[in-house]
N, CA, C and O atoms as a GROMACS GRO file, in nm:
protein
  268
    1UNK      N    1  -0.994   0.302   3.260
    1UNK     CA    2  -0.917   0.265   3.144
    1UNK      C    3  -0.773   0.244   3.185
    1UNK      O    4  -0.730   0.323   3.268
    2UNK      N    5  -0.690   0.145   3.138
    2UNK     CA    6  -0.584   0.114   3.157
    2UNK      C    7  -0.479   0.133   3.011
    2UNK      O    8  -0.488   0.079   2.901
    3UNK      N    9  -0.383   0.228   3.061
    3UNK     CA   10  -0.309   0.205   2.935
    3UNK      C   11  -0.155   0.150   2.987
    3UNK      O   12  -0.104   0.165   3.097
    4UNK      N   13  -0.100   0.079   2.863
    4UNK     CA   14   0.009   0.022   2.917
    4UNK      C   15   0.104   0.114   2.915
    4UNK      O   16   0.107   0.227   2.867
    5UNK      N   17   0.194   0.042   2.980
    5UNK     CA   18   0.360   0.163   2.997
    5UNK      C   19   0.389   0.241   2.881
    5UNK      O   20   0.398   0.364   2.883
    6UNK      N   21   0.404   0.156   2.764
    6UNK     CA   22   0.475   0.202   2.601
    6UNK      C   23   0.350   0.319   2.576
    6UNK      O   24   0.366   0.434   2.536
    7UNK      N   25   0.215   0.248   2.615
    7UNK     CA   26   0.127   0.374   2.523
    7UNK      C   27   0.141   0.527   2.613
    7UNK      O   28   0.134   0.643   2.573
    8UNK      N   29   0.167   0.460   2.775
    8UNK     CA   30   0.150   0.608   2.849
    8UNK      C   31   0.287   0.683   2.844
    8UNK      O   32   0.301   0.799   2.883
    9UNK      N   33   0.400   0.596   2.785
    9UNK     CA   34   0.549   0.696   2.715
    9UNK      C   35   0.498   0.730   2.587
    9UNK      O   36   0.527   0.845   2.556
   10UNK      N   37   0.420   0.658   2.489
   10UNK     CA   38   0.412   0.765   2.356
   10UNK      C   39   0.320   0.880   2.392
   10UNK      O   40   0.347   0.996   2.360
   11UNK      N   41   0.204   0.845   2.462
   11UNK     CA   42   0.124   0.947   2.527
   11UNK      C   43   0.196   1.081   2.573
   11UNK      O   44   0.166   1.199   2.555
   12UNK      N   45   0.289   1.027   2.632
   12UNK     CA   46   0.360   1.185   2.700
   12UNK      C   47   0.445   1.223   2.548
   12UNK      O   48   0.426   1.339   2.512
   13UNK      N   49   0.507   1.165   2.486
   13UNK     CA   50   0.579   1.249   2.381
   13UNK      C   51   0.531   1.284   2.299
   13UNK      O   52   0.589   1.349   2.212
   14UNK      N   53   0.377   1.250   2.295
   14UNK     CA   54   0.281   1.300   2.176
   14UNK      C   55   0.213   1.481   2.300
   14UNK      O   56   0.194   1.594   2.256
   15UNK      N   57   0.204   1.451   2.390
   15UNK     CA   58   0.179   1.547   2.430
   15UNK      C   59   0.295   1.695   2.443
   15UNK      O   60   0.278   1.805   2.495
   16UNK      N   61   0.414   1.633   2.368
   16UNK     CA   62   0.537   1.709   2.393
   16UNK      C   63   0.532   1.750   2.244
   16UNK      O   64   0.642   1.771   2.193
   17UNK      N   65   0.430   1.764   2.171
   17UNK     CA   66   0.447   1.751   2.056
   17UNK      C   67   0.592   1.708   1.923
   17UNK      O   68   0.668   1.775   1.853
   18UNK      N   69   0.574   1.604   1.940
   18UNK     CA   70   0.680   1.529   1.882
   18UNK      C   71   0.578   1.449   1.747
   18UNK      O   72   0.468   1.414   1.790
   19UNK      N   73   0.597   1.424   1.625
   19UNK     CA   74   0.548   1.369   1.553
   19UNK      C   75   0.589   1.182   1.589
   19UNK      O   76   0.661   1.117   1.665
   20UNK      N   77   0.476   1.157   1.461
   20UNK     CA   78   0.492   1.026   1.501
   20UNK      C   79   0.635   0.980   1.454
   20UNK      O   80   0.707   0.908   1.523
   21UNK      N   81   0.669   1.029   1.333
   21UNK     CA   82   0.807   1.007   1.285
   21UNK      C   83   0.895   1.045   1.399
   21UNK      O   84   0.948   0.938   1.429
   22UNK      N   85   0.927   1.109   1.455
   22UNK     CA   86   1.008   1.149   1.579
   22UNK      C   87   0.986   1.047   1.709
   22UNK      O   88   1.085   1.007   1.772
   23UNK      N   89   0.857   1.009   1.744
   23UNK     CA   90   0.865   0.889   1.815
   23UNK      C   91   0.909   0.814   1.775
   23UNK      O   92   1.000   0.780   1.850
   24UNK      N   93   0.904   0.754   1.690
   24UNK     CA   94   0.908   0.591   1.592
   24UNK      C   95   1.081   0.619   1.648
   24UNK      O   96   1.121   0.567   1.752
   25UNK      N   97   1.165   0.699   1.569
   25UNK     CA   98   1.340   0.707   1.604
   25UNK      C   99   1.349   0.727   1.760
   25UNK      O  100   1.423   0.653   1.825
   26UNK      N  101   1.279   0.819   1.818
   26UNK     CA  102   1.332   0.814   1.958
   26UNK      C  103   1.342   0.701   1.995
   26UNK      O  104   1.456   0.661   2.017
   27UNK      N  105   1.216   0.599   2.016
   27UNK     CA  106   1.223   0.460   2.110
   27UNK      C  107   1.234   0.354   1.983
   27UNK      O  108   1.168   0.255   2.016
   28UNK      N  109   1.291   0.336   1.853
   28UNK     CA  110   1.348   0.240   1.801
   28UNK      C  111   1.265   0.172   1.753
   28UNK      O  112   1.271   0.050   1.744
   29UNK      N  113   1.141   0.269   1.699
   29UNK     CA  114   1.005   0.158   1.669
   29UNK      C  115   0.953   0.212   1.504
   29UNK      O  116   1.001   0.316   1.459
   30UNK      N  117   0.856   0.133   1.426
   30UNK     CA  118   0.819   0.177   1.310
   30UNK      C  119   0.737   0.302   1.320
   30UNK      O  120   0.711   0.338   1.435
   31UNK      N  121   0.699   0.363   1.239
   31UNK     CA  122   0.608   0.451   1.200
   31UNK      C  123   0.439   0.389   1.251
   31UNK      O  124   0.347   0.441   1.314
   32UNK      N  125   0.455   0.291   1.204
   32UNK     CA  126   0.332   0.232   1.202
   32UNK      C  127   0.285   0.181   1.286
   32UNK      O  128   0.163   0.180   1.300
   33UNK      N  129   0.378   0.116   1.380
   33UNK     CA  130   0.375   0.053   1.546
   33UNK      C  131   0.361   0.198   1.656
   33UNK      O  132   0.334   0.186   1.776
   34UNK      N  133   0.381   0.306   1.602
   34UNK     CA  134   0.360   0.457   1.652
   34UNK      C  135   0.208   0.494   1.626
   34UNK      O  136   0.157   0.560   1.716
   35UNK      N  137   0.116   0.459   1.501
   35UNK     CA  138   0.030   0.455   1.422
   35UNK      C  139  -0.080   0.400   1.533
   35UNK      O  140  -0.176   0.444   1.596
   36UNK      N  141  -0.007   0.276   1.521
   36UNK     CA  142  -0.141   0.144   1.617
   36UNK      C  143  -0.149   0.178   1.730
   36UNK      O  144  -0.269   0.192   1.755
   37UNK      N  145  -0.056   0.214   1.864
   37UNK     CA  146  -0.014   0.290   1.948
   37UNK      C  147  -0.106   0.402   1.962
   37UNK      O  148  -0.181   0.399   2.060
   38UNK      N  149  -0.113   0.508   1.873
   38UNK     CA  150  -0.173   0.628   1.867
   38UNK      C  151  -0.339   0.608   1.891
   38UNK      O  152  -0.416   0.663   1.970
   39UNK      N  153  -0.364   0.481   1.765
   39UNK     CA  154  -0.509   0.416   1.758
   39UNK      C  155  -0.562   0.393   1.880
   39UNK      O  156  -0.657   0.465   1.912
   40UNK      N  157  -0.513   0.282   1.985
   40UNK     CA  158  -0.545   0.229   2.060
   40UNK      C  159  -0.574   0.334   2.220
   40UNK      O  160  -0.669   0.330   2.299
   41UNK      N  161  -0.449   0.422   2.221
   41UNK     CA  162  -0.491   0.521   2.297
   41UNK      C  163  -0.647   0.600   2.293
   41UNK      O  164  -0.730   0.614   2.383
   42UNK      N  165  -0.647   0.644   2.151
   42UNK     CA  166  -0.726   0.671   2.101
   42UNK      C  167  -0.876   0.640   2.161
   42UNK      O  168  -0.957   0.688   2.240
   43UNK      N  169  -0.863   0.539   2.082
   43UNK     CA  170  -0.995   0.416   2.139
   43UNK      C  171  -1.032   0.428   2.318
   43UNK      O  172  -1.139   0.468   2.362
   44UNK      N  173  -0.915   0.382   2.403
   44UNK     CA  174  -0.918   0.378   2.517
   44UNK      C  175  -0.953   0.497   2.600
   44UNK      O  176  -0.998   0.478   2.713
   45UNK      N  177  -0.934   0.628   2.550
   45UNK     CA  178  -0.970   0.730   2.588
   45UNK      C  179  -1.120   0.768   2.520
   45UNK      O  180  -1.180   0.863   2.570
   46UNK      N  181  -1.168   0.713   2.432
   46UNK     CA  182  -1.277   0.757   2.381
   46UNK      C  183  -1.283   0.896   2.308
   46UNK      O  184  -1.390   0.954   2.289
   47UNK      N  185  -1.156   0.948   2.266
   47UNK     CA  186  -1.114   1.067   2.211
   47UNK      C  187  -1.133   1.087   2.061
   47UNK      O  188  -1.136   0.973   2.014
   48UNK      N  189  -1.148   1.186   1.951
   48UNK     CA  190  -1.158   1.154   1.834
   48UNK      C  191  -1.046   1.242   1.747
   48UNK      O  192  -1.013   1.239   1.629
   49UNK      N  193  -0.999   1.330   1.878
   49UNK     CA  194  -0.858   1.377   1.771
   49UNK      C  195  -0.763   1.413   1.878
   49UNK      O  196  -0.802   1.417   1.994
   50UNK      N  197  -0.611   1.446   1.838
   50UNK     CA  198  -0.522   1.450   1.917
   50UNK      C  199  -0.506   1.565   2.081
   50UNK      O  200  -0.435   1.562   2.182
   51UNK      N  201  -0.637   1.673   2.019
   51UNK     CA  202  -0.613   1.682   2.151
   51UNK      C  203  -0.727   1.680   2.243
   51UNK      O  204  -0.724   1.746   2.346
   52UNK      N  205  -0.865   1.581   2.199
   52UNK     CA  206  -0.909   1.513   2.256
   52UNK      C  207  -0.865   1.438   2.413
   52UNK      O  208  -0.895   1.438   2.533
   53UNK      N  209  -0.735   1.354   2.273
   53UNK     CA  210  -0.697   1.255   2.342
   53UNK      C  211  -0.585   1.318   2.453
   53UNK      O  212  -0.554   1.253   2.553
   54UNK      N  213  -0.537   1.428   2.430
   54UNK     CA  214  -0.443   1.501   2.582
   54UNK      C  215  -0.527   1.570   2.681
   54UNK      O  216  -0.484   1.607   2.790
   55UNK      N  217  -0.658   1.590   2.635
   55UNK     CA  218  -0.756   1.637   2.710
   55UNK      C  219  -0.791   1.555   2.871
   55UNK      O  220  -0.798   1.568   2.993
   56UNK      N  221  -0.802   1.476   2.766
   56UNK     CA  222  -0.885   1.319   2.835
   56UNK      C  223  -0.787   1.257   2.967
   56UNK      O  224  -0.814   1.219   3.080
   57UNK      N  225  -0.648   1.270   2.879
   57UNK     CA  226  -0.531   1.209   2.926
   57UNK      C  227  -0.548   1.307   3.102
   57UNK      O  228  -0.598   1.258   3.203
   58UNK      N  229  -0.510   1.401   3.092
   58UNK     CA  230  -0.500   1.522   3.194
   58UNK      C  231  -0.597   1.494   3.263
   58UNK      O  232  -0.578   1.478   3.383
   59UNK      N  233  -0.752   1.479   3.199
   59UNK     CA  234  -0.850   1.454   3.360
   59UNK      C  235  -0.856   1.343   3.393
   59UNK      O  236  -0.903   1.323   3.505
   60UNK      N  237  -0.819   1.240   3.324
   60UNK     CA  238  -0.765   1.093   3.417
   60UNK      C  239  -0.647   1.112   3.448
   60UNK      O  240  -0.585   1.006   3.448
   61UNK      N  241  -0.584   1.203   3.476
   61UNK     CA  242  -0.436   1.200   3.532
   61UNK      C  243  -0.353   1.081   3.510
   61UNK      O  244  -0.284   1.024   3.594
   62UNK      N  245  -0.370   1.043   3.360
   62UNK     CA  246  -0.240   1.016   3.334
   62UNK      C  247  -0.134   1.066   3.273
   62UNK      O  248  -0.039   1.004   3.225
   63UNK      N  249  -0.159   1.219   3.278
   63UNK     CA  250  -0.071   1.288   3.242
   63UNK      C  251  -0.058   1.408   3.326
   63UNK      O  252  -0.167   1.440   3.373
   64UNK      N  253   0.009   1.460   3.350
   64UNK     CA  254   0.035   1.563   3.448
   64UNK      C  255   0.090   1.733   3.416
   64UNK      O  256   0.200   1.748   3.361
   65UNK      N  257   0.023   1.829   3.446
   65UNK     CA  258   0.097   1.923   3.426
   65UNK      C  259   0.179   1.996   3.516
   65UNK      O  260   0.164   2.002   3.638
   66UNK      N  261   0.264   2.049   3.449
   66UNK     CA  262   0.397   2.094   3.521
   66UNK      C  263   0.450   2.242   3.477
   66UNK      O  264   0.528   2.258   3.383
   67UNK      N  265   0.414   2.316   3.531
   67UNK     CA  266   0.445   2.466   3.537
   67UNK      C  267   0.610   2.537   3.567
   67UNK      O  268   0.626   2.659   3.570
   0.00000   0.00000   0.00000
């Protein structure tokens, strides 16, 4: 699975637990473009809830942990 740059930066700030409202202002984007974003990860990971989808993220290492 390939995710693009923007989804693997909301990816990490969703894993920083940041709401979507808090993304949307950090990087200058709607609520809803945070929304579709969220979806598509979603989808691409084959995940069905949020921490599915950080689950998933971590054993495809596209996310990393840091102690």
């Amino acid at each position: 699975m390939v995710l693009s740059e923007r989804e693997k930066q909301i990816l990490y700030l969703i894993s920083m637990e940041m709401t979507n409202e808090e993304i949307a202002q950090d990087l200058f984007l709607s609520r809803e473009t945070i929304r579709s974003h969220r979806k598509n990860i979603m989808v691409k990971l084959k995940a069905i809830n949020t921490a599915g989808m950080i689950r998933r993220a971590y054993e495809n290492g596209i996310l990393k942990i840091s102690i």
